[in-house]
N, C-alpha and C positions, 0 to 999 in steps of 0.2 A: 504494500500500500504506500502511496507517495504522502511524503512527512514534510512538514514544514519547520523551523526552527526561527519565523521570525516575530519579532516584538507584537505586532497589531491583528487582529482579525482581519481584516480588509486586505494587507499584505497577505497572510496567510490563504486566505481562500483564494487571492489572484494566482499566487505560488501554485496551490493543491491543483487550481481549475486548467494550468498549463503544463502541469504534468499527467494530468490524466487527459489532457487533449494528445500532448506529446506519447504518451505510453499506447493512446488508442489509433496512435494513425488520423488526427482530426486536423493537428496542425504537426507541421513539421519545420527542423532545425532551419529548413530553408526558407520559412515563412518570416524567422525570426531576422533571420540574418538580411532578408530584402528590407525590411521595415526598420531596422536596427545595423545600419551598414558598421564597417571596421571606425570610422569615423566619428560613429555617434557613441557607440560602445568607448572605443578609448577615452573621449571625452568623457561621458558620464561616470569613467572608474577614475577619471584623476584624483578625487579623495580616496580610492585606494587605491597607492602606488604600488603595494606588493603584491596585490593582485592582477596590476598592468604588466609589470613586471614580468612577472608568472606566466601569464598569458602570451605573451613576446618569446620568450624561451621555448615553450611548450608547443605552439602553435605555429609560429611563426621560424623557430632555430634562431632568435638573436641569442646573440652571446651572454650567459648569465652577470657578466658583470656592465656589459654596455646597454639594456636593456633598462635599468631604473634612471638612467642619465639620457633615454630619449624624449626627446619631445611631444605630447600628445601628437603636434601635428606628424612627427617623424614616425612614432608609434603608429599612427593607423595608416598612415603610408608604409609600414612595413607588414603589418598584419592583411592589410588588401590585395598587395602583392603576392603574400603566401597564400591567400584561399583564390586567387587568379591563377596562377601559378599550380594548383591543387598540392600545395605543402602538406594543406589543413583543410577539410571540411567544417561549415558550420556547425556539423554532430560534433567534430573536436574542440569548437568553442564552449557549448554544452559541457564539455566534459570538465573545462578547468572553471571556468563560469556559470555555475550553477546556476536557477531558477530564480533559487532564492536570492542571489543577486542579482541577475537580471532585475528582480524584482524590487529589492533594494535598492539598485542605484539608476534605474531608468525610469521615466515619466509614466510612472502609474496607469494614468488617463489612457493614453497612446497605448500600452501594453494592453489594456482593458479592448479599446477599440478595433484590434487585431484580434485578438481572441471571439469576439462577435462579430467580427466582417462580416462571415460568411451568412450568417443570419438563417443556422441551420435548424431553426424552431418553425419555419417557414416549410420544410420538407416535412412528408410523413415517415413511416418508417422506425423499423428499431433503431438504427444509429442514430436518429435524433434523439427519440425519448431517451438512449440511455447517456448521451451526453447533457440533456437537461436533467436528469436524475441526478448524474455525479454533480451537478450545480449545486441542487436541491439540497442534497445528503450534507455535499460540502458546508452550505452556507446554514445548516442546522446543526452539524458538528461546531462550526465556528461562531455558533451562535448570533451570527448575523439576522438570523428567523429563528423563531419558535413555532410551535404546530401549532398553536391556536392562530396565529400568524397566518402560517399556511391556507387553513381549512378556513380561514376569513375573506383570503386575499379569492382563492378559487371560488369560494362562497358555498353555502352548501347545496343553496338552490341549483347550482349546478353540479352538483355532487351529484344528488336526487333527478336530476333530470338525461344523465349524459351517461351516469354510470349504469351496466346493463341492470334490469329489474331483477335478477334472481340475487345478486349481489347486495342491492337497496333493502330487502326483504331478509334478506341472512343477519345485515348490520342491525336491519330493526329489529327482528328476533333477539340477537344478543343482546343491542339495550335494554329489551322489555326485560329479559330473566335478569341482568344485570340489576335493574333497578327492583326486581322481586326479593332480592337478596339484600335489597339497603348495599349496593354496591354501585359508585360512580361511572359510567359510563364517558370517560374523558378523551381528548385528543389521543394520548397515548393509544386509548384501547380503539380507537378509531383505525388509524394507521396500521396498528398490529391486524386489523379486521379487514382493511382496504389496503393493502399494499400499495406505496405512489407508484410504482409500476403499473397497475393496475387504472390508476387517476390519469398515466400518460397513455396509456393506450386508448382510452375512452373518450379525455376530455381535449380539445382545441389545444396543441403545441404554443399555438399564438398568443392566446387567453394564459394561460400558464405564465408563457413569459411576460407577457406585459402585466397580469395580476402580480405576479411572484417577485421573478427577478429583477424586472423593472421598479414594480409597486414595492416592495418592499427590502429587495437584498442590494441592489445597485445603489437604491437612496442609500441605506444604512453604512453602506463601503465606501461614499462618497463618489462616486462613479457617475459621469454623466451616459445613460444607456441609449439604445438607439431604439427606435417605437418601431413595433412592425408595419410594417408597407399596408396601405389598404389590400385588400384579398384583390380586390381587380386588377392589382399590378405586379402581385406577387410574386406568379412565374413566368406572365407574359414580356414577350419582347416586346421594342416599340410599333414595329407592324402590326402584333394583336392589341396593344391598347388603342392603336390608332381607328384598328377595323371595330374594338368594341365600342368606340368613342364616334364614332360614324351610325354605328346601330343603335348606340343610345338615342340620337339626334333624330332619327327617322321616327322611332317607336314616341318620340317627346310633341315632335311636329302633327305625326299621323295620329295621337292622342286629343292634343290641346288643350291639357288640363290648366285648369288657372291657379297657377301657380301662389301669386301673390293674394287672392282672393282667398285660396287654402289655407297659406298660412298666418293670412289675418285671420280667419274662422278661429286655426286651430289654436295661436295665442288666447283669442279673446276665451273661449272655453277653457284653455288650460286654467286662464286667471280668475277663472269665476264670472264672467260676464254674462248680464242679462237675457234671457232666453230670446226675446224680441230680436226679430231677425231681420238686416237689412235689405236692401236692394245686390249689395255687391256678395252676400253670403247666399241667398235665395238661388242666384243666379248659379254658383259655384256650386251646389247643392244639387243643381238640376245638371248641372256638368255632368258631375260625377256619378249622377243614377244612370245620366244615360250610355256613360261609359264605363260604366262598372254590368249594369244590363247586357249591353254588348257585347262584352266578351262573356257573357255567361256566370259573372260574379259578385252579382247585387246579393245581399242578403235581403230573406224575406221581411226580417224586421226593418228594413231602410227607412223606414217613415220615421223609428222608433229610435235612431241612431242620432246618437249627437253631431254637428257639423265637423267640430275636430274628429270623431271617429268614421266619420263618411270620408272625409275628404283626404282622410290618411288612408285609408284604401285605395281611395284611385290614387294617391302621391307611390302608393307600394306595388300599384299591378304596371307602374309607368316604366316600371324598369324587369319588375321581379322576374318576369318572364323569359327575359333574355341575357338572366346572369348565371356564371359557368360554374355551377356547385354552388352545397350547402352553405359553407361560412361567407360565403360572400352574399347569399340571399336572406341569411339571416343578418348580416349585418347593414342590408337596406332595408327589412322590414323593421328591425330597433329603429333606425335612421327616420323612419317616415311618419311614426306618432311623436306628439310635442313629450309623454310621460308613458309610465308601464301600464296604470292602469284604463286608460285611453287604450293602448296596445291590446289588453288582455280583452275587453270588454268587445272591441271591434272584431279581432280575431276569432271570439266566441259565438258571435252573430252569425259571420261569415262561414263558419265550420258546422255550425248548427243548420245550414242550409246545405255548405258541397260534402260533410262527410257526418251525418248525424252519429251514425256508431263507433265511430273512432272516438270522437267526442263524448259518448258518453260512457267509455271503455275509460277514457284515462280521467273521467272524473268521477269513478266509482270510489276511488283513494283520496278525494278531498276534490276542493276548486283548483282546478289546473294552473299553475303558473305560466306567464307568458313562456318562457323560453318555453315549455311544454307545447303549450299553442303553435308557438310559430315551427317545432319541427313535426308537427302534426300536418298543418301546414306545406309547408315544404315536400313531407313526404308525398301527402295528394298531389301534388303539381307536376309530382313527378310520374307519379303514376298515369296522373292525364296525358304529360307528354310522350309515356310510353304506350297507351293504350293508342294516341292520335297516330302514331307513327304502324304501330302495329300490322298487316294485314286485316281484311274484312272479311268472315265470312261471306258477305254477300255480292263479293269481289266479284267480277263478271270471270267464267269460266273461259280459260285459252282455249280456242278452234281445235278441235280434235285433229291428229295428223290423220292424213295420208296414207291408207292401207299399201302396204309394198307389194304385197300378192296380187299378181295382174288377175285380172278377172276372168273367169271362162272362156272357153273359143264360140263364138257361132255356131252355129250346124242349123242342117234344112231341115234336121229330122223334124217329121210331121208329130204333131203337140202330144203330149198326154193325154190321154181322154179322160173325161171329167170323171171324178167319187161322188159326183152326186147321185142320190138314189132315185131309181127309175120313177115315172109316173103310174099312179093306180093302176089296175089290172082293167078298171070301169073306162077309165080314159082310153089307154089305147083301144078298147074294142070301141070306143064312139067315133074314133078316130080314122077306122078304116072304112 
């Protein structure tokens, strides 16, 4: 296990998080050495000489005793030489310059900022979760977080919502006996119950990090962190933002929701305003029935709905439609009401109409919470756009081929003679 030996928590977890980068193959000596040339290195050890020193000898072949009398600048001019030259690799700076100096005597900040370049909480996958684990682990060994920390920062409403139900159901069980016993049911026994292994496979990498390490362990270390990218630019190049940035405009035009009239609506309702309805809400109001109608997703209570939760539906079908995955459509249906319970309330109307038994499946356990709703949500949409896609049975049937077996020959022979049965015995004698 990588050990640290320096004064502060904040040093020590930047120390542990770049050796278990380093040990897993996440970053390597050569990342360091690009970002931290021989120049900047020498510089930054000149309060320690015997370390420069050391490093010159070791790395480079200066002579042990003309080596403490070179010049920084002469110093990293001769150490750049030796790893150009391949005397030395950056793995042999590593070796006489540890981490923990690195970490000691180079600019914190900038060492932080490399170590998150890559901004691998944006990927799925087990090599992300478990280099966000070793964070996690780390910055609760170093006491930079606490589990009530933790389980605040992810929240538990999404604990309950994200983690699979058999799971949620085992945790409740164990608190129920738990507390049948006059026994506390605390963080501890949480984590022992849910492994975060278990929390990274289930819950948003993204969420994670900006609740977690952003929200709570980067402020505590003093670290300025980097915010994840909206989901729409996440893994696109500039071609696909530019083509989804073109199909948003179409779908905005071909819409023509009123924009500013919505979100006068949906201010004046968040702040308690008068039910009396103007002319510029009235108007907004019939927008959006008729284009929420039109695509098939008025709810039947519409009369019944507030104008902040009418008008945040059509603000969420202006886009939701034609966004690439779950956390990105969930994060423009958050985006499109002014508060949650605006959210909840409108979502509930609209589900009560496109899926009533889903709806009423996940509110047998209590009143659903939005994020519940919205990947309820989500899920139908997807459905519809797999059912739309789908084959019809009532698909018009392709033109039968072509039998290859040519058909009979001709012939003169004279015909079959009928199987009809003769006439009466009464007929023919009248006949003759």
């Amino acid at each position: 296990m990588p050990e640290s030996q320096l004064d502060t928590a904040s040093d020590r977890f930047l120390s542990l998080c770049y050796q278990f980068a380093l040990n897993e193959s996440w970053l390597t000596p050569e990342h360091l050495n690009k970002d931290f040339n021989a120049e900047t290195l020498m510089t930054a050890l000149e309060p320690a000489s015997e370390l420069r020193a050391r490093l010159l000898v070791e790395a480079a072949g200066v002579h042990a005793k003309i080596a403490p009398k070179k010049s920084t600048a002469a110093a990293a001019e001769d150490l750049q030489i030796a790893l150009d030259e391949k005397i030395c690799t950056p793995a042999n700076l590593l070796e006489v310059v540890s981490i923990d100096e690195h970490v000691r005597y180079l600019d914190t900040q900038k060492l932080w900022e490399l170590l998150i370049r890559e901004q691998f909480w944006l990927e799925s996958g087990k090599r992300s979760q478990q280099r966000l684990l070793a964070m996690i682990e780390t910055a609760l060994q170093e006491e930079l977080l606490n589990l009530p920390q933790l389980i605040r920062a992810v929240s538990p409403e999404r604990l309950a919502s994200d983690l699979p139900a058999a799971t949620v159901q085992a945790t409740l069980v164990a608190a129920i006996e738990a507390g049948l016993e006059s026994k506390p049911f605390n963080a501890t026994l949480l984590l022992e119950s849910i492994g975060l292994s278990n929390w990274l496979e289930h819950i948003s990498l993204s969420h994670i990090w900006d609740a977690v390490i952003l929200g709570e362990v980067a402020r505590a270390a003093g670290f300025e962190g980097a915010k994840s990218a909206p989901s729409s630019v996440k893994q696109a190049s500039k071609a696909q933002a530019a083509a989804k940035t073109k199909k948003k405009a179409a779908a905005a035009k071909a819409i023509a929701q009123p924009k500013q009239a919505a979100a006068a609506s949906a201010a004046a309702g968040a702040a308690g305003a008068p039910a009396s309805m103007n002319a510029a809400e009235s108007e907004a109001r019939q927008r959006a029935t008729s284009l929420l109608s039109s695509i098939q997703r008025l709810p039947a209570s519409a009369q019944s709905l507030s104008s902040p939760e009418l008008l945040g539906l059509e603000s969420m079908y202006s886009e939701l439609l034609l966004l690439d995955g779950p956390e990105e459509q969930e994060e423009h249906i958050q985006d499109s009401f002014p508060n949650q319970k605006i959210l909840a309330s409108a979502l509930s109307a609209l589900l009560n109409t496109l899926d009533p038994n889903q709806l009423a499946a996940a509110s047998k356990a209590g009143q659903p919470n939005s994020n519940t709703l919205i990947k309820l949500l989500i899920a139908y949409e997807a459905r519809a756009a797999q059912a739309k896609t789908a084959p019809t049975s009532n698909a018009p049937a392709s033109a039968p081929k072509k039998s290859m077996v040519p058909p009979p020959p001709k012939t003169t022979a004279s015909p079959r003679p009928s199987l009809a049965p003769p006439p009466p015995l009464s007929q023919r004698r009248a006949g003759r």
